[in-house]
N, C-alpha and C positions, 0 to 999 in steps of 0.2 A: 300602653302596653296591654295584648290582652293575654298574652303568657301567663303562669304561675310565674312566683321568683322560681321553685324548682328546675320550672321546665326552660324558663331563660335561662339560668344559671346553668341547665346541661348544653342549652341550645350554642352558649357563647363559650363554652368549656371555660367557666370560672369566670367571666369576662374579660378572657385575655385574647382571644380572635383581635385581629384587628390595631393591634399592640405595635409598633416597630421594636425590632429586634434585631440582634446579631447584627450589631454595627462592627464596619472594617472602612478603614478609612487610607486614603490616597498619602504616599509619603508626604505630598504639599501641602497638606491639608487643605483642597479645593475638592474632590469628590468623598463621597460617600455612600456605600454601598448597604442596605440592611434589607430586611425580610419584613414582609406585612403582607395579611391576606385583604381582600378588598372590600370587606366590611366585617362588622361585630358581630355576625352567626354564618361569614364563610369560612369552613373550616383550610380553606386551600390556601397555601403560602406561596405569595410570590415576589419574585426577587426586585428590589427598586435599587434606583440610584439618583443621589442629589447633591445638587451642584450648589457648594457654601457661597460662590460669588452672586448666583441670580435668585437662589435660595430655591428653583423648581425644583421640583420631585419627578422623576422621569419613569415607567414602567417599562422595566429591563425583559424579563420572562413571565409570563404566564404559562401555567401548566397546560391551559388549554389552547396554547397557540405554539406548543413547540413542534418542530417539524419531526417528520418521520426520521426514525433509524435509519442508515442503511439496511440491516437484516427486516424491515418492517415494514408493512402498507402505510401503516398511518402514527400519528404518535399518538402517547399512553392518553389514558383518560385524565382529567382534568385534576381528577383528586388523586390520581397516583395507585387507583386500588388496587392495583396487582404489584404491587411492594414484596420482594422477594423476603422469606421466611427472617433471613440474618438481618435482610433492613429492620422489620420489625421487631424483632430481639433488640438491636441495636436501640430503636426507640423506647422501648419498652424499658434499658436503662437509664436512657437519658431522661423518664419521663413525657416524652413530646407526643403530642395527644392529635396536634395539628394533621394534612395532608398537607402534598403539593411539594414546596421546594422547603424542605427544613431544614438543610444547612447547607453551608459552602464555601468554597476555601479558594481564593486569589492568591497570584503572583506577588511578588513585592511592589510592584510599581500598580498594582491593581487597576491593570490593565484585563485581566480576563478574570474569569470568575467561572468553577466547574462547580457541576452539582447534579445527581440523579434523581431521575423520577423512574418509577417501574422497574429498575433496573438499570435504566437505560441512560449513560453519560450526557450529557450535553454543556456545551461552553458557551458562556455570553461575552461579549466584548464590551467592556463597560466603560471605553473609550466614541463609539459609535454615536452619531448621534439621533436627535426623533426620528424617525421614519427610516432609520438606514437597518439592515437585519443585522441584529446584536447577536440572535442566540444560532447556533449549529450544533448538529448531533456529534458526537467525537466515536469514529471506530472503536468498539472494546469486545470486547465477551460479555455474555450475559448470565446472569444478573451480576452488574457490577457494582461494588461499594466503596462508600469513603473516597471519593475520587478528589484530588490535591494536585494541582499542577504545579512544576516544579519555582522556585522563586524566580526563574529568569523569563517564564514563561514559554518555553521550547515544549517541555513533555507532561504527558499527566500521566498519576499513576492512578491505582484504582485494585481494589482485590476481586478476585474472582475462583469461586470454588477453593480460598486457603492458600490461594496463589498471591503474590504480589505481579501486575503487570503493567507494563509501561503501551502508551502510545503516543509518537511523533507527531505535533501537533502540524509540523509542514509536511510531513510526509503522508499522515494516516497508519504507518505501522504500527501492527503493535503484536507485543508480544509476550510471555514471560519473561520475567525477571527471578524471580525464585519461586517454587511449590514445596510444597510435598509428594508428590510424585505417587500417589494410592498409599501414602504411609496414614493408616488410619488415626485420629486423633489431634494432626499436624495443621498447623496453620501457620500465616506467613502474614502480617501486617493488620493484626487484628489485635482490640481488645481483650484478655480473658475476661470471665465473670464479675470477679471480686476487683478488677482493676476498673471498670466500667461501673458496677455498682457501688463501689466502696470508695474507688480511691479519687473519681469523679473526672479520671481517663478515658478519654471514650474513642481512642488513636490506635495505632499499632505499627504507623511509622513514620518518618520525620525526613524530608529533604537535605539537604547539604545544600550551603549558600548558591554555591556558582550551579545545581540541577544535575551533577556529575554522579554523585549516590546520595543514598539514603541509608539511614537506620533503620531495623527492620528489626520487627518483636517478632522471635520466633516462640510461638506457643505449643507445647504437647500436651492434652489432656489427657493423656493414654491411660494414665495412673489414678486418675480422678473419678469417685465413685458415681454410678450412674443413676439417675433417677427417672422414672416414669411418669410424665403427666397426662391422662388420659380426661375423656370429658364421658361421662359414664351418660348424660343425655344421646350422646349419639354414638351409640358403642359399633356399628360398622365400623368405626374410624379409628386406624392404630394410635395409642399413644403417642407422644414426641417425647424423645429420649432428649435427656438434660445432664451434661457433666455439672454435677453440683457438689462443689467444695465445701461439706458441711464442716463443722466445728469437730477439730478435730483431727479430722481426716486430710489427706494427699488435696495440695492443692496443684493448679498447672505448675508446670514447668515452663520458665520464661528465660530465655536468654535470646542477647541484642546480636545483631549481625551488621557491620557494613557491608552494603553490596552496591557497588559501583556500574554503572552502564555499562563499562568493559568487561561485564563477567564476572572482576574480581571480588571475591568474598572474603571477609574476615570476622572474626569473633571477638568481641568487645568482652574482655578477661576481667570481669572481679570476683569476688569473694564469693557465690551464690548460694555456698553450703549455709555463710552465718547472714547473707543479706537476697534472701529469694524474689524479694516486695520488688520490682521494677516499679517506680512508683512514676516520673516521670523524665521526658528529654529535654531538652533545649538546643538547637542546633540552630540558631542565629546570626553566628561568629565564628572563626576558623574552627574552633573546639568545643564539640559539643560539651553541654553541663548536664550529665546524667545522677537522678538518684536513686536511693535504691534503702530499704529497709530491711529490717530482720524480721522473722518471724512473729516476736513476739511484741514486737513496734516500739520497742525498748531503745534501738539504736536507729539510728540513721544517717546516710553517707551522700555527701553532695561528691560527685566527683568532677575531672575534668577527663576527657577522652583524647587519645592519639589518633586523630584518624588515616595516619599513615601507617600505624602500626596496632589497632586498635589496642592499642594498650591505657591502662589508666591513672588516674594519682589521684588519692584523696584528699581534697580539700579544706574539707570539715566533716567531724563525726558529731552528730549530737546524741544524748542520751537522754533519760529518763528512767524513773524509779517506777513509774506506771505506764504511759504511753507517750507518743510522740505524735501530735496532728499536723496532718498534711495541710498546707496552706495552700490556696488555688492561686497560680498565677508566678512562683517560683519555681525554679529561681530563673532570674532574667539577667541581661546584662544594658547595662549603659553603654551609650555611644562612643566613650573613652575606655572601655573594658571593664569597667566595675562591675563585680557580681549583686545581685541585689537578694535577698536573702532573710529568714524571719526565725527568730529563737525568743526563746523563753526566758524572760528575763526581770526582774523586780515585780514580779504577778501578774506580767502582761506577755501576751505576745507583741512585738516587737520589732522593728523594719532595724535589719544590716545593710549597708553597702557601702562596699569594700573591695579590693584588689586579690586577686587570685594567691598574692605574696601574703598579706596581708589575714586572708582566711587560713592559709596553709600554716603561718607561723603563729599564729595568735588568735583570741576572742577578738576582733574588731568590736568599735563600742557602737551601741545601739543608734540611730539617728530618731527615733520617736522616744518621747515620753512612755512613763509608766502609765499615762493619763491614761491612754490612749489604747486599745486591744484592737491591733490590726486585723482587718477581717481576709482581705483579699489585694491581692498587688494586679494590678486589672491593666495598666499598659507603662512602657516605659519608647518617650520618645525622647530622643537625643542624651541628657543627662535630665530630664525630667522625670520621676517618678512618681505616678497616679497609681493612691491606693484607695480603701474602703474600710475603715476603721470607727470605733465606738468611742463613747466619751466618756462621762459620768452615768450617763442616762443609755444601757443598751438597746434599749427598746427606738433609738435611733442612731442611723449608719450614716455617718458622714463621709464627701471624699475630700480627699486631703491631695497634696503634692509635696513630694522631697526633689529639692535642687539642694547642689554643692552652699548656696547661699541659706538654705536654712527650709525651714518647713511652715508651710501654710495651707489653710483651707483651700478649696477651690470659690474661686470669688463668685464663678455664675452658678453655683450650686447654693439652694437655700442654707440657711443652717437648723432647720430639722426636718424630720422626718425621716424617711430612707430613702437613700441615692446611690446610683452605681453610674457607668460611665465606662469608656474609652479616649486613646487621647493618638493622632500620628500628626507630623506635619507642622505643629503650632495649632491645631485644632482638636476642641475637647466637644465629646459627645456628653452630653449631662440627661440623665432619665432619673426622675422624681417624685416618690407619693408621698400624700403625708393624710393626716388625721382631714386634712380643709380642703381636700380636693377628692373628686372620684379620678381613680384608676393611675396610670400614670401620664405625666407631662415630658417629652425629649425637647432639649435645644441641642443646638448646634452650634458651638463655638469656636471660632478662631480667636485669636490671641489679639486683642485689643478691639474687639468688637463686638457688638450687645447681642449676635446668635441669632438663629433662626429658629424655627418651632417649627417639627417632623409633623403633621398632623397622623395624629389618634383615630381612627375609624371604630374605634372599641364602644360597645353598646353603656348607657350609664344602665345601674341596675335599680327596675322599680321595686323601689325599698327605700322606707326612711331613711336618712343618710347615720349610719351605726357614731354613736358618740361614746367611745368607753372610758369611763375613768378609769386611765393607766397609772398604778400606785405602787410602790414597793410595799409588799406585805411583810410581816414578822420579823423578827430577828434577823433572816436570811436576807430581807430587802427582793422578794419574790416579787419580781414585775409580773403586777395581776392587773385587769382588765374586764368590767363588768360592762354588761350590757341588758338595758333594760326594756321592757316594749314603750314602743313609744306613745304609746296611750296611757300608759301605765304615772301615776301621781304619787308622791310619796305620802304614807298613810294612807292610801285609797285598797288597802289587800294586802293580804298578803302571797308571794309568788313562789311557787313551785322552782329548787336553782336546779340545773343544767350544768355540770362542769362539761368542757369542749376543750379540752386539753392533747396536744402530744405527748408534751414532757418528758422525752428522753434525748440524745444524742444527736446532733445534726440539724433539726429543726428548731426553729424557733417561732414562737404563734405570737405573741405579744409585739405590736410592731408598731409605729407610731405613722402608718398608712392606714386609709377608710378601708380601703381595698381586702386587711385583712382579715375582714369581721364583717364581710358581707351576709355570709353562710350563718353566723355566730347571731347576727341582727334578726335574720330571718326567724333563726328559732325564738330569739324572745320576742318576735310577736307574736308567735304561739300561743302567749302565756309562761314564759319563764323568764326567771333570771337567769344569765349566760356567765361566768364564770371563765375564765382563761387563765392558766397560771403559767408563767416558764420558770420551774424549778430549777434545783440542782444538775448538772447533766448537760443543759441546754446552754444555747453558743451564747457567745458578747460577752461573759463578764471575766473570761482569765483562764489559766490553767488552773488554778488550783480550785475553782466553780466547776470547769470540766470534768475534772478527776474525782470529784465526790462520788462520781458511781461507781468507781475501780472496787469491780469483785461484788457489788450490792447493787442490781439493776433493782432492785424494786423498795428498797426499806427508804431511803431517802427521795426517791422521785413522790410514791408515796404521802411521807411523812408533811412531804411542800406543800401537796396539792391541798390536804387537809386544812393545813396552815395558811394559805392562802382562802380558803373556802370559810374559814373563821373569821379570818382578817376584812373579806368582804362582807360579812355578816353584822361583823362592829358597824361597819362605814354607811351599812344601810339594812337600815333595823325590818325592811320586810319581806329579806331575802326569810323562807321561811324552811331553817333546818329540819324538820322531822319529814321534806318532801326532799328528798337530793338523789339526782339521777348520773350519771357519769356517762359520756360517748367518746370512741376515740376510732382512730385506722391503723392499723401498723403498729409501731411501739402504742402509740394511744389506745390501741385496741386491745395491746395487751395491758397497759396503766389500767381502763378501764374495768377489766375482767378480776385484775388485784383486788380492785377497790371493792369490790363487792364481797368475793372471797376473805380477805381481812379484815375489813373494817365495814363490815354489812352495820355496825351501831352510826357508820358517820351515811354509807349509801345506800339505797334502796332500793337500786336498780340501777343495770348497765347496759349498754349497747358495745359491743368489740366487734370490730370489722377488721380481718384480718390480719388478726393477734398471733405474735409470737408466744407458743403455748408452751415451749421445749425449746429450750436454745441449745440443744445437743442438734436439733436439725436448720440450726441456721445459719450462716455464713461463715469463713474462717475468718475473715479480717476484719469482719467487725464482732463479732461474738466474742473472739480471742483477745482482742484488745482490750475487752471489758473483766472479762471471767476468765483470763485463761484458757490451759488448755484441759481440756474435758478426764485428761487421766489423770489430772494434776489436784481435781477439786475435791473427790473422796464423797463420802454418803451426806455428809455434813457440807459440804460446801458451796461456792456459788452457783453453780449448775444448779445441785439440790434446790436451793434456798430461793432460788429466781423462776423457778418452776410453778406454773401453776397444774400441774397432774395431779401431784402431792397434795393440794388446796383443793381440791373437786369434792371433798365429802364435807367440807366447810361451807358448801354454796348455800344458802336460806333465802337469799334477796331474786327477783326475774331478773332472766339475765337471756339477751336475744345476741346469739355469735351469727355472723355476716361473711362469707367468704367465697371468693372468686376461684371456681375449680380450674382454672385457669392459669391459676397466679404461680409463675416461676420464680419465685423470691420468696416469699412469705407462701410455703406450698399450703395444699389445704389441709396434708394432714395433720398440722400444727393445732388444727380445728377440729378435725375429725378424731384424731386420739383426746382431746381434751371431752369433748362430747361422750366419749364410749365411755372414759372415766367417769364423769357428771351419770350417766346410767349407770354403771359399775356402781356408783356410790345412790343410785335412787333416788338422785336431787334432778328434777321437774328442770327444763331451759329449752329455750326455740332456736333453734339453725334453722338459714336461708343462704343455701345454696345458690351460686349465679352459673349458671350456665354458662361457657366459654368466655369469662369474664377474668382479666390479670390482676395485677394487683392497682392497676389502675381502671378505672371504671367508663373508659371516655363514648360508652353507647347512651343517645342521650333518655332513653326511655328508662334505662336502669339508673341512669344519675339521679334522676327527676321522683323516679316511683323510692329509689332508696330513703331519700328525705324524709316525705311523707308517712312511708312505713316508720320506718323510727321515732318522727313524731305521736303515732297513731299507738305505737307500741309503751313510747313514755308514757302516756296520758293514760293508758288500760295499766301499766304498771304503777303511776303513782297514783292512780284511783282520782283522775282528772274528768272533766265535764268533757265529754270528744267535740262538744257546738261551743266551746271557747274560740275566742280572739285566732284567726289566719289571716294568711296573706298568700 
């Protein structure tokens, strides 16, 4: 390699280029459809398909070989760059940093496969075979989004300007199906914010088995306070105005609609005053399974739907005394009707599946162990159910399967490290990293056969391969994670540590994959010790691990990392405490900024990239869920108390804040008001402003130079030699 790791690590975005993805598999379980770009630093995804009996890999679409539109000379560029404003919003929640084809949604019998570049629809047939033309433009309006053909495979739908519309895949017509009609604020099959960012929704409507209607999320932000992001580098250029549901404040307005082909429309009736949260659908079976939360995520209602009368009946309520988490992948149903379904139960999350009688009349009893903390219900075929659950050890995900006959591992899946997966047909998709391998590994499994291997185009990264001792720290059993340079000898120095931590809600850093201490390796050949802690807060070990932050985002995430930072100190006597530096992004960025503000005796310098500084200005459904509601907390309370504005005249330690004036999530002025504070109060700190940069970083020059600076920055703030040990 003659790259930096930086500048590969920007080049390969993480080294996941190259990766298979977004597998969707054939009811036989004989094809298989997923995404991979055509090496380790193209960023362009393109759509494949492979055949489980011959084991080939076929290329279905390349972006740079789709045909022209109708409305167009020619078709889009390769990479997709004129991606209309909402796709990229759209990415921008999901994360997805790639070009080209990033996702796409098939018939049931996945036989075709739709998917946008530029805007612009296009259908593959992934029935066709080499040399025959798979892919064609489909009639739509432009820029079209989210485009889903219906399960029979007859029509696709696809949004356009807030409209939901449909086009005849034999005919070419197409037309609306519902708008908003110039009603400003109005949208019709779309995501809101906090359902896309928060609830990890990223839809807005759902077909009906037989392709005859759909569900359809009607969104109104009308109510929803406005925000302005502008980029002051290039002030010719008007802001983009942002409905942003702060904490607090009016969030959308969400109610569901059937709307049938014929015109006919209905209104899917529940409770909306006490359950607002549209959280998610399932329309796989005559009756759809809709659910739906309250505000303050306290309750939550699985229902079933009429869809001749869109009327509904409640299923199951579940509640809680703090909050209630949404589990990705429910609820679903088995092939004999069972609901399949996840509650809280003897300190675990927990797999139900049970009969629609069965939840309406009673608690059905659990089919997993307490052992066990269900992570994700990832496919269910026939009465098979494939999930993604933890053991003893969080720090590895196993996948499991429930049949009527009992529960067992998945036999082609290792038994450690972390695993995810898909499953239709009698065939299971298995993807794999762990501590002994770079990056990840997929097979391909049919049901009584040894699989096939997807081949990985993903780059290995030149860097020692990261070995961390993964240990449960303190009292609490805080899965910590050291990483040392690998020149480094014990007794040979002592090393400057480095905490690299998130350590709040939703993430988890400590993971029994090489893959997630690439970045963490890098720095300690810098010269430090690396540090990783996942405290209180953070996923795999129960509800009652989750809930320790309810109301106190900062005293016990805090109090872990400490604890962990000690704990690693016993274990290896050269970590050297009077040098401790703290980095993080997002919640880490704001961990990071605590730790120096409170505990400047344990740190001595911070880096915060894109720290929540005020959580009065950040999201309702997840800020709410933690703290409450903002009129509820009082001058004393968690708002106050979680606040770092208040802690700005306590700053003594260098402290360099990072932020993306870009960033519609995490806005910058969560940075910008914490800085005028830090002056207001006369305490010395450095901002670095990114120029139209979000909360994701994926330009590879600013990925690359970020590193460096912040290394360059430790080293002047912990009074380091700057011609030590790199890579």
């Amino acid at each position: 390699m003659t790259d930096s790791f930086p500048r590969q690590h920007a080049r390969t975005q993480g080294f996941s280029l190259g990766v298979p993805r977004s597998f969707q598999i054939s009811p036989d379980g004989r094809r298989v459809a997923f995404l991979r770009s055509q090496g380790g630093s193209d960023p362009v995804t393109c759509l494949w398909l492979l055949d489980t009996e011959t084991g080939q890999e076929r290329l279905v679409a390349d972006p740079a070989a789709l045909p022209a539109a109708p409305d167009e000379g020619s078709g889009p560029d390769r990479a997709g760059q004129l991606e209309p404003a909402e796709e990229r919003a759209r990415r921008e929640r999901s994360r997805e940093q790639a070009a080209g084809i990033v996702a796409f949604a098939t018939d049931d019998a996945l036989a075709l496969a739709a998917f946008a570049v530029a805007g612009r629809i296009y259908l593959a047939d992934l029935r066709a075979g080499a040399g025959d033309p798979a892919v064609r433009a489909v009639p739509a309006a432009v820029p079209a989004l989210d485009p889903r053909p219906d399960p029979t495979g007859r029509t696709v739908a696809y949004v356009h300007a807030g409209a939901l519309r449909i086009t005849g895949l034999a005919t070419g017509n197409h037309r609306q199906l519902i708008g908003p009609d110039g009603v400003p604020g109005l949208s019709y099959g779309l995501a809101e914010f906090v359902a896309a960012e928060e609830m990890e929704r990223q839809r807005g409507y759902w077909w009906a088995p037989d392709g005859s209607a759909l569900l359809v999320a009607r969104v109104d932000t009308s109510g929803v306070n406005r925000w302005h992001i502008a980029d002051p580098a290039q002030p010719g250029r008007p802001g983009t105005e942002v409905a942003y549901p702060a904490a607090g404040t009016p969030n959308a307005e969400v109610a569901l609609l059937q709307v049938g082909l014929d015109g006919s429309e209905y209104l899917v009736d529940w409770d909306q005053a006490a359950f607002p949260y549209l959280v998610t659908v399932n329309w796989d079976k005559d009756d759809p399974l809709i659910v739906v939360q309250s505000r303050d995520q306290r309750r939550m209602r699985l229902l079933s739907a009429d869809p001749a009368r869109g009327a509904v009946a409640v299923l199951r309520e579940d509640t809680d005394d703090r909050w209630l988490d949404i589990v990705p992948g429910v609820p679903a149903r088995t092939s004999d009707g069972r609901i399949v379904w996840t509650a809280d139960a003897g300190g675990a999350k927990r797999l139900l599946v049970a009969t629609a009688e069965e939840f309406a009349e009673s608690s059905p009893d659990p089919v997993t162990p307490a052992s066990l903390q269900v992570r994700q219900v990832l496919a269910v075929d026939g009465e098979t159910v494939l999930f993604a659950a933890s053991g003893e050890e969080p720090a590895e995900i196993g996948l499991w399967i429930y049949r009527p006959d009992g529960l067992a591992r998945v036999a082609a899946a290792a038994a450690d490290g972390v695993t995810s997966g898909t499953r239709s047909g009698g065939t299971t998709v298995v993807s794999h990293r762990s501590l002994r391998q770079d990056g990840v590994s997929v097979r391909v499994v049919p049901d009584g056969q040894p699989g096939i291997a997807v081949t990985s185009l993903a780059e290995p990264a030149d860097l020692p391969n990261p070995e961390p001792g993964i240990f449960a720290a303190g009292p609490h059993g805080i899965r910590t994670a050291v990483l040392l340079p690998s020149w480094h000898r014990p007794g040979g120095g002592r090393l400057p540590v480095l905490l690299d931590p998130y350590g709040g809600p939703h993430a988890q850093r400590v993971l029994a994959a090489r893959g997630a201490f690439l970045t963490s390796q890098w720095l300690a050949e810098q010269g430090f010790a690396v540090v990783i802690a996942d405290g209180r807060g953070t996923p795999g070990r129960g509800p009652d691990w989750d809930r320790a932050v309810w109301h106190d985002l900062a005293g016990p995430v805090l109090a872990d990392q400490i604890e962990a930072l000690h704990a690693a100190a016993e274990r290896h006597p050269d970590l050297d405490l009077a040098r401790v530096a703290i980095r993080g992004w997002s919640f880490g960025g704001y961990l990071a900024a605590l730790a120096v503000l409170r505990r400047p005796d344990v740190f001595h310098a911070a880096i915060a990239g894109a720290p929540v500084t005020d959580w009065h200005l950040y999201d309702t459904h997840y800020t709410e869920r933690y703290l409450g509601q903002p009129a509820d907390s009082g001058a004393d309370g968690p708002y106050h108390t979680c606040s770092l504005l208040a802690d700005a005249p306590r700053l003594s330690r260098p402290l360099l804040l990072i932020h993306g004036l870009a960033d519609d999530n995490v806005v910058a002025a969560h940075t910008l008001r914490f800085s005028s504070a830090l002056l207001a109060a006369g305490r010395p700190h450095a901002v670095l402003p990114l120029s139209g940069v979000t909360h994701m970083t994926p330009q590879e020059e600013v990925a690359e130079n970020l590193l460096l600076l912040q290394v360059d920055f430790l080293r002047r703030a912990l009074g380091l030699d700057s011609g030590q040990h790199g890579v």
